[in-house]
C-alpha positions in Angstrom: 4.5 3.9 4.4 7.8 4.7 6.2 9.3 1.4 7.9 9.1 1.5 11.6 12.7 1.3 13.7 13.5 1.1 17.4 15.4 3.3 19.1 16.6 2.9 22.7 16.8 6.8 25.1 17.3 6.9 29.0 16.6 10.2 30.8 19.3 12.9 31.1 19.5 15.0 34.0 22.0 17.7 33.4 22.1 20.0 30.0 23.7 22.9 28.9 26.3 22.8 26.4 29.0 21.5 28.7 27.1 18.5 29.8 26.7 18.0 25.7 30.4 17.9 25.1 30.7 15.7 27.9 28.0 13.0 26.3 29.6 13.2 22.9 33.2 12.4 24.2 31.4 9.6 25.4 29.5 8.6 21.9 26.3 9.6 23.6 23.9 12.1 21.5 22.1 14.4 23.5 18.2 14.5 22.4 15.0 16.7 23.0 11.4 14.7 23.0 8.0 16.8 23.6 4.3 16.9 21.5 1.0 18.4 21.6 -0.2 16.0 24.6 3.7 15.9 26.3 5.8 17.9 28.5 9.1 18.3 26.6 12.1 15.8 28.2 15.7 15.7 27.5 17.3 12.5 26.6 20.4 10.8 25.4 21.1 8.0 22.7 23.9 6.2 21.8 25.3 7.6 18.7 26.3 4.3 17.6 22.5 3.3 17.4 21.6 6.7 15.6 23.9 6.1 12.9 22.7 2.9 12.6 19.2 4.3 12.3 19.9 6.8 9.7 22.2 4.2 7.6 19.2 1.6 7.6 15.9 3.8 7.9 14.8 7.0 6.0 14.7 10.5 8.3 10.8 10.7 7.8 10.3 6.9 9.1 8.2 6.7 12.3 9.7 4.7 15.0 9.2 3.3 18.5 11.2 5.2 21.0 11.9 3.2 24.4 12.8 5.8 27.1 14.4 4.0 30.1 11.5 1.0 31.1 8.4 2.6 29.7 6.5 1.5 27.2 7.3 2.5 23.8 6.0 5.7 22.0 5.3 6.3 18.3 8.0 9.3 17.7 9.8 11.2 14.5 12.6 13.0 14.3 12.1 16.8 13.6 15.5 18.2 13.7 18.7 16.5 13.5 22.2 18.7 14.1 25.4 17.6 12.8 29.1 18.8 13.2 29.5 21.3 9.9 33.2 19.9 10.1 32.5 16.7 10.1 28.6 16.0 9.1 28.9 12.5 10.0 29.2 13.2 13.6 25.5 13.9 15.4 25.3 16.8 17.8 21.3 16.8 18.9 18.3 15.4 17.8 14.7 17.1 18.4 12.1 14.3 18.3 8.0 14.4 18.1 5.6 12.2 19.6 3.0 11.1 17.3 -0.5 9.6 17.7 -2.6 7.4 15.3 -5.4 9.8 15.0 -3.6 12.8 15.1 -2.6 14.3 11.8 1.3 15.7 11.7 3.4 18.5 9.7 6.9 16.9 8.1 8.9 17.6 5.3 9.9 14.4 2.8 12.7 14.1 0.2 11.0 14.7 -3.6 13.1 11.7 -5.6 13.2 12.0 -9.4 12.0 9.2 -11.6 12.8 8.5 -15.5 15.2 10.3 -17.4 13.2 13.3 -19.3 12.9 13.4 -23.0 14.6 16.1 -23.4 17.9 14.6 -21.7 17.7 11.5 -23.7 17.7 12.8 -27.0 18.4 16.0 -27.2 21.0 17.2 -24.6 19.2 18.9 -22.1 20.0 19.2 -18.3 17.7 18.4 -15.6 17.7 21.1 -13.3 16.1 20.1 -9.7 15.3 22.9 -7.6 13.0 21.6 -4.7 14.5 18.7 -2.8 11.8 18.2 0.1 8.1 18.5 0.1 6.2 19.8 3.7 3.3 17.8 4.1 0.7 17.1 6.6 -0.2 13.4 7.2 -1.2 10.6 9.4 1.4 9.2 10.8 0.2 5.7 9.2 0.3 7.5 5.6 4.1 8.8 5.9 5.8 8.9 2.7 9.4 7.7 2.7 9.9 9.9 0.1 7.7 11.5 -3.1 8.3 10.5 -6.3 8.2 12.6 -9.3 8.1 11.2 -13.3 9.8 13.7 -15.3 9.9 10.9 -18.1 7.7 13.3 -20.8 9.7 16.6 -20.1 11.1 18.3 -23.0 13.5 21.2 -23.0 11.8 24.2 -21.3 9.1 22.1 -19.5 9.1 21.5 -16.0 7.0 20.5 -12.8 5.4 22.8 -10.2 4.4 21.3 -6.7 0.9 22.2 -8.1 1.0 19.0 -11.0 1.5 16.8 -7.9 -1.6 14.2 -6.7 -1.3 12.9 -4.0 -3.3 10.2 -2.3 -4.1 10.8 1.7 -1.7 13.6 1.7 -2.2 17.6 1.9 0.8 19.3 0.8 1.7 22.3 2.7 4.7 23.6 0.1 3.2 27.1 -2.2 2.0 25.1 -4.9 3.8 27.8 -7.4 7.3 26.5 -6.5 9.3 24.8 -8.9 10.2 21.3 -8.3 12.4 20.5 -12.1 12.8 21.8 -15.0 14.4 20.8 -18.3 17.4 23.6 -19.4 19.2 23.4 -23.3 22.4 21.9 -23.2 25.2 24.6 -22.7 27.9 22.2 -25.0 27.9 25.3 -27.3 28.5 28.4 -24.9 31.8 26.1 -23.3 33.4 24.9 -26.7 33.2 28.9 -27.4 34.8 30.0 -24.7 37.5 26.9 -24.5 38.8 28.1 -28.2 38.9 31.8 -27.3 41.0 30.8 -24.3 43.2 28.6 -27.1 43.3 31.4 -29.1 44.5 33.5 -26.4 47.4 31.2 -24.7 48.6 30.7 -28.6 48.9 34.5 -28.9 50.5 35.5 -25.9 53.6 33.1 -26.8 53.7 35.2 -29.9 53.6 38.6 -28.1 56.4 37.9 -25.8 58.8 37.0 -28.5 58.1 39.6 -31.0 59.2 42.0 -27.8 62.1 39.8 -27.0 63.2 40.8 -30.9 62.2 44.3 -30.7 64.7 44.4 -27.5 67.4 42.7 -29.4 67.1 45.1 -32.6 67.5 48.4 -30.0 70.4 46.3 -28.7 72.1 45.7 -31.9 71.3 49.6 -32.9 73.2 51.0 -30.0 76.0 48.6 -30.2 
């Protein structure tokens, strides 16, 4: 299960994107709380504490969010916006209010385990196409993450969300989709292609002064 974090919020009054701008130059994140049994309520957090949360806690951890005095709720965050300029900075954060009995819908990071067979002794790449898994869960069941062995692949074998069992867990994600795969090593195609460009810089040297010489004869001919 996902380890359990605090996270401080206090109301926020105004919104709009110039109130935003306002609580970042100020190291405040703006947030966005609501769930099946809530009315939605905006918030702010101090970015310093977010970052903190996200260097020591997986995205999918469930945490106790403390709004102002009140008691603290079970929550997870659902959407988390960044600067594309500069990722590290935080520009919103959507969170859900969770209940104990009440089964949610989150995605999870798929981590590889193992190094595949096919790797190891022959060369191949591992080519991993699905990076998160959509899931529906209690909230005490939450996966930090879902591992996949790809120990026994071989070149041309891979895994489909389908091969996965998990344990307390429905997965959501078309069971068809490709997760890994095991692709021949492409040592052969580059050293081809790195000798035809040898070939062709060693040529063009040759080229240039067999023109040079063919200029020089003409030269020598008319003088």
């Amino acid at each position: 299960m996902a380890e359990q974090t605090i996270l401080h919020a206090t109301l926020r009054q105004a919104t709009g994107k110039g109130a935003a701008r306002s609580l970042r130059r100020l190291a405040q994140v703006p947030a966005v709380i609501y769930g099946p049994d809530r009315e939605s309520e905006a918030l702010t957090i101090d970015g310093t504490s977010l970052n903190r949360y996200f260097a020591a806690t997986d995205r999918s951890a469930v945490l106790d969010l403390i709004v102002g005095d009140r008691e603290p709720v079970k929550a997870i965050l659902r959407d988390v916006q960044r600067n594309p300029i500069r990722p590290a900075d935080i520009l919103h954060v959507d969170l859900f209010e969770i209940h104990a009995g009440q089964r949610i819908t989150l995605e999870v990071p798929i981590r590889m385990v193992g190094i595949p067979d096919g790797v190891r002794n022959f060369g191949g790449v591992l080519d991993h196409q699905l990076r998160e898994l959509e899931i529906e869960v209690f909230p005490k069941d939450i996966p930090e993450h879902i591992d996949v062995d790809v120990t026994a692949l071989v070149i041309g074998q891979g895994i489909s969300v389908r091969d996965l069992q998990l344990v307390d867990i429905e997965i959501l994600t078309d069971p068809a989709q490709l997760i890994c795969t095991v692709i021949p090593p492409r040592l052969e195609e580059e050293t081809t292609t790195d000798e035809e460009e040898a070939v062709d810089a060693a040529a063009e040297p040759e080229l240039i002064r067999k023109e040079k010489g063919d200029e020089e004869d003409a030269a020598e001919t008319e003088g």
